[in-house]
VOTIDREN-155169 format. One record per atom (N, C-alpha, C, CB): residue in three letters; x, y, z. Coordinates in steps of 0.1 Angstrom, whole numbers, padded with zeros to 4 digits, always signed. Glycine has a CB too. Layout:
BEGIN
ALAXYZ/...
! end
This chain:
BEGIN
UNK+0145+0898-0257/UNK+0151+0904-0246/UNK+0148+0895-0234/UNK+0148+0919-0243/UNK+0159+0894-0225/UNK+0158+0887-0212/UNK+0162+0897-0202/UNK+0168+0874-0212/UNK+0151+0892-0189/UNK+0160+0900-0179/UNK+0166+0886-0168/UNK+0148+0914-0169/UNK+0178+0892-0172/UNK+0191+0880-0162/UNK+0189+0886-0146/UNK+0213+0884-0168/UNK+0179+0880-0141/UNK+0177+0885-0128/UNK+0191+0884-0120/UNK+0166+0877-0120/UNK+0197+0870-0119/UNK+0210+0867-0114/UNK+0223+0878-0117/UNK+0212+0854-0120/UNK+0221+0883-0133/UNK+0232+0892-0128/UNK+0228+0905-0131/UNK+0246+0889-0134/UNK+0214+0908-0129/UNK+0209+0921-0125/UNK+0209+0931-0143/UNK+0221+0927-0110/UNK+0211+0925-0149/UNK+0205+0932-0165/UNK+0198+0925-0180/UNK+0218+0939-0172/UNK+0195+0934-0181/UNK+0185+0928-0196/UNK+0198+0925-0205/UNK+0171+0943-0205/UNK+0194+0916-0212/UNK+0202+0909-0222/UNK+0193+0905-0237/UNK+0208+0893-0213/UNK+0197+0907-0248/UNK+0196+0907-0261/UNK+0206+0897-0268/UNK+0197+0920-0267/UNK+0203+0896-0275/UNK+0217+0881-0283/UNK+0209+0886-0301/UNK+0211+0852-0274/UNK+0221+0891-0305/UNK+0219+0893-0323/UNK+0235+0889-0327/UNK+0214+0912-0330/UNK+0230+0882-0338/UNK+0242+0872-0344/UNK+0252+0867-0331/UNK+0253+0882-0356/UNK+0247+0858-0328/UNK+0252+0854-0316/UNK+0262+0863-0308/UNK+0258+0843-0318/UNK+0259+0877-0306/UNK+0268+0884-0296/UNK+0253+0892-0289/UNK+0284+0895-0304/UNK+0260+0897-0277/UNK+0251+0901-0267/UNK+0255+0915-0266/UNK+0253+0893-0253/UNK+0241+0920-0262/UNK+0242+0938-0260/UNK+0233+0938-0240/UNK+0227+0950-0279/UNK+0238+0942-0235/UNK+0230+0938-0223/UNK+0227+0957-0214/UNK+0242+0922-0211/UNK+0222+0956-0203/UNK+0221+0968-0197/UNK+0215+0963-0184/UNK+0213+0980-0204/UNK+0230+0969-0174/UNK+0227+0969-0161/UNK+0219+0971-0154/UNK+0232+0974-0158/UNK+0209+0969-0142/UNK+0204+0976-0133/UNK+0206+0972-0118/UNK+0192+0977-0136/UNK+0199+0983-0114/UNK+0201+0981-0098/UNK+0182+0984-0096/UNK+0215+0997-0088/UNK+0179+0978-0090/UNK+0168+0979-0082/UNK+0162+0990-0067/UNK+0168+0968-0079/UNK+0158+0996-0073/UNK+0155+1008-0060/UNK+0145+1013-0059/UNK+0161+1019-0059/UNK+0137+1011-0049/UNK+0122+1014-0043/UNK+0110+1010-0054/UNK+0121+1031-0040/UNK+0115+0999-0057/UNK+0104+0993-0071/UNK+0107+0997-0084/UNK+0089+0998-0071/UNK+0117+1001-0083/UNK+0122+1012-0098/UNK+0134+1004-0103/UNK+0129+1031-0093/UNK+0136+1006-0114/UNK+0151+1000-0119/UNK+0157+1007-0125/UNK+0152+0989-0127/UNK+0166+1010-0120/UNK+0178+1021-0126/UNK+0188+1013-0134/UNK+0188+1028-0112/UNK+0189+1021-0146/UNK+0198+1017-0158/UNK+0209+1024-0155/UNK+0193+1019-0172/UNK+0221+1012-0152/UNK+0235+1020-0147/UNK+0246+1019-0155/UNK+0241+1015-0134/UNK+0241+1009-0166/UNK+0251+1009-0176/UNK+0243+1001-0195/UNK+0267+0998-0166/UNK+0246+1003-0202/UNK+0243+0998-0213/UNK+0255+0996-0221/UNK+0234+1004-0219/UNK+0251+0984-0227/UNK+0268+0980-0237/UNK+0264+0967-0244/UNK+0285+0975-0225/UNK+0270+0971-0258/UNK+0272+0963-0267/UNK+0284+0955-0271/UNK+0270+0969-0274/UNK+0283+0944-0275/UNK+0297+0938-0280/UNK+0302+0946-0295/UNK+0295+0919-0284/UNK+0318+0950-0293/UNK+0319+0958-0301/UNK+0313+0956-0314/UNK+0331+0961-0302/UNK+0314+0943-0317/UNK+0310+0936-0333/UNK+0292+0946-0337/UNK+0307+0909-0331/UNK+0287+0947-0324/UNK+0275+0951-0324/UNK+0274+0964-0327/UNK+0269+0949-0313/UNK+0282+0973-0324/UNK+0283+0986-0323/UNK+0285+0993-0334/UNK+0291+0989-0315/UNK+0273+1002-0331/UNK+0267+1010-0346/UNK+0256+1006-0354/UNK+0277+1009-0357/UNK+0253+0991-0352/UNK+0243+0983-0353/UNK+0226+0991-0350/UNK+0248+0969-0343/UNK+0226+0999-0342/UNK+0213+0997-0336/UNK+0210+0988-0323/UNK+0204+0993-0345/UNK+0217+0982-0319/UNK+0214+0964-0312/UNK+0212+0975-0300/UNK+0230+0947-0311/UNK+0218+0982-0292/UNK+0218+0989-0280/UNK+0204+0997-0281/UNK+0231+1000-0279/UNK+0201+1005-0287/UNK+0189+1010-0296/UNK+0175+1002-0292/UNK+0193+1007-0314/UNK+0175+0991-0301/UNK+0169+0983-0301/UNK+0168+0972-0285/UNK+0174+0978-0313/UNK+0178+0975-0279/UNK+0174+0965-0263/UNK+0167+0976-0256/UNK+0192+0958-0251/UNK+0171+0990-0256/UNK+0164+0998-0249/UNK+0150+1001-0252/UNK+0171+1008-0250/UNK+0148+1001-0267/UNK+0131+1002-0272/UNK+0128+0988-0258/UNK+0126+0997-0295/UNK+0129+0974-0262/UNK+0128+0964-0255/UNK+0124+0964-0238/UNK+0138+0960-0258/UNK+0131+0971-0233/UNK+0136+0975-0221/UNK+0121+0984-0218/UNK+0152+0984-0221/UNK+0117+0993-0225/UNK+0107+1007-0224/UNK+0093+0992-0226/UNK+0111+1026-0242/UNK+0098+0984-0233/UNK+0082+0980-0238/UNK+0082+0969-0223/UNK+0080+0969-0259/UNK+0088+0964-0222/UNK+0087+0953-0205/UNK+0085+0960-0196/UNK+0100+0943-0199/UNK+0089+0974-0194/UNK+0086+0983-0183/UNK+0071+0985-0182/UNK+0095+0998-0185/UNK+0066+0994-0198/UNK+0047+0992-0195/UNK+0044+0981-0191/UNK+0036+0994-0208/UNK+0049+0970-0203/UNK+0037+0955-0197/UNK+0039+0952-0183/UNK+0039+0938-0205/UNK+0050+0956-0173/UNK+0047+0955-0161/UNK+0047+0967-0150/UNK+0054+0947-0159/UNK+0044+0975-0156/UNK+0040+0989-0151/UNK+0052+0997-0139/UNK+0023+0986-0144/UNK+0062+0992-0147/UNK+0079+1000-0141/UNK+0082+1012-0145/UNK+0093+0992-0146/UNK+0091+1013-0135/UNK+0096+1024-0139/UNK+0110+1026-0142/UNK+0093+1032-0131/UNK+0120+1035-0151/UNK+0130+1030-0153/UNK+0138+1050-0147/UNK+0131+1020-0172/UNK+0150+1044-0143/UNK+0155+1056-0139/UNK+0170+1057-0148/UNK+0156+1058-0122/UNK+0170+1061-0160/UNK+0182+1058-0170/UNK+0194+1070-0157/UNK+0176+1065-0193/UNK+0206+1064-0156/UNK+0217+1068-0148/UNK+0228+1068-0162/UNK+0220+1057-0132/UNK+0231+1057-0168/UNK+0241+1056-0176/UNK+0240+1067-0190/UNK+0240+1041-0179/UNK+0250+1070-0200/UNK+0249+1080-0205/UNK+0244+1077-0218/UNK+0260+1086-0204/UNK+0247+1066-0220/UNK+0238+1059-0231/UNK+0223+1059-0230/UNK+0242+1045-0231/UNK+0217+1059-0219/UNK+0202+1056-0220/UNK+0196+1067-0212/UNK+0198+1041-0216/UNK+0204+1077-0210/UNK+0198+1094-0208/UNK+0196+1103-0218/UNK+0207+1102-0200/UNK+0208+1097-0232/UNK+0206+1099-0242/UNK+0194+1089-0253/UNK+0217+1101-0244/UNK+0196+1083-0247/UNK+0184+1074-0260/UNK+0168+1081-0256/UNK+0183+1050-0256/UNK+0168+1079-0242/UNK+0156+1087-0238/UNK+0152+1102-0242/UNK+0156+1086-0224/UNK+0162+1109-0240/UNK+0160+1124-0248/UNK+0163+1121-0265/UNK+0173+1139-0241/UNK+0164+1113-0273/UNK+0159+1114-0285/UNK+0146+1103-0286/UNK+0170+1111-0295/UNK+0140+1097-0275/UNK+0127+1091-0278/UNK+0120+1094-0267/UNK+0127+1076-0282/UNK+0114+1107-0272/UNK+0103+1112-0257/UNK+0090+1105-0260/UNK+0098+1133-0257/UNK+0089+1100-0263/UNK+0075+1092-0262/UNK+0079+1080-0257/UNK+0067+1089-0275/UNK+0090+1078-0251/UNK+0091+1065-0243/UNK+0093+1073-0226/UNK+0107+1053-0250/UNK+0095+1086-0230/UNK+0093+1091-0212/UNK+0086+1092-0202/UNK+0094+1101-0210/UNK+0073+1084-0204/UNK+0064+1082-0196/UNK+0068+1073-0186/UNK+0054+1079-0202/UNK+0077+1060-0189/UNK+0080+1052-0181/UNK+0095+1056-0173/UNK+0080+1041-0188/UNK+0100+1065-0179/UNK+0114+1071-0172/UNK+0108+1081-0160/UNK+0126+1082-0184/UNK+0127+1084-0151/UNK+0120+1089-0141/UNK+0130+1099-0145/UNK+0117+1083-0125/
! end
């Protein structure tokens, strides 16, 4: 996982297609405003899997993430042990 500072979301690449998730930056916090997969990806886990990603770069740099999009309000309420870093 990359975070594409330039166009403001984390990016993944499996079998050469990309699953990426938006943010906006706010008061030190990063708000997840959208998540999306290339359809070829979808159903895969790859979205799944960038979000675990996303939760693990947030501890090592001690962020916070404020999931807004519906995808990753739901990923978070089926993985409450990553809710420490959500707001």
């Amino acid at each position: 996982m990359i975070d594409n500072e330039a166009l403001h979301r984390f990016e993944a690449v499996e079998n050469d297609l990309t699953v990426f998730a938006n943010y906006r930056e706010h008061d030190g916090r990063y708000v997840l405003t959208h998540v999306e997969a290339d359809p070829a990806l979808r159903g895969t886990g790859a979205a799944a899997r960038l979000m675990q990603a996303i939760v693990d770069h947030a501890r090592a740099k001690n962020l916070k993430l404020i999931p807004r999009c519906s995808y990753a309000v739901a990923w978070f309420r089926r993985h409450p042990e990553a809710r420490n870093v959500a707001e």
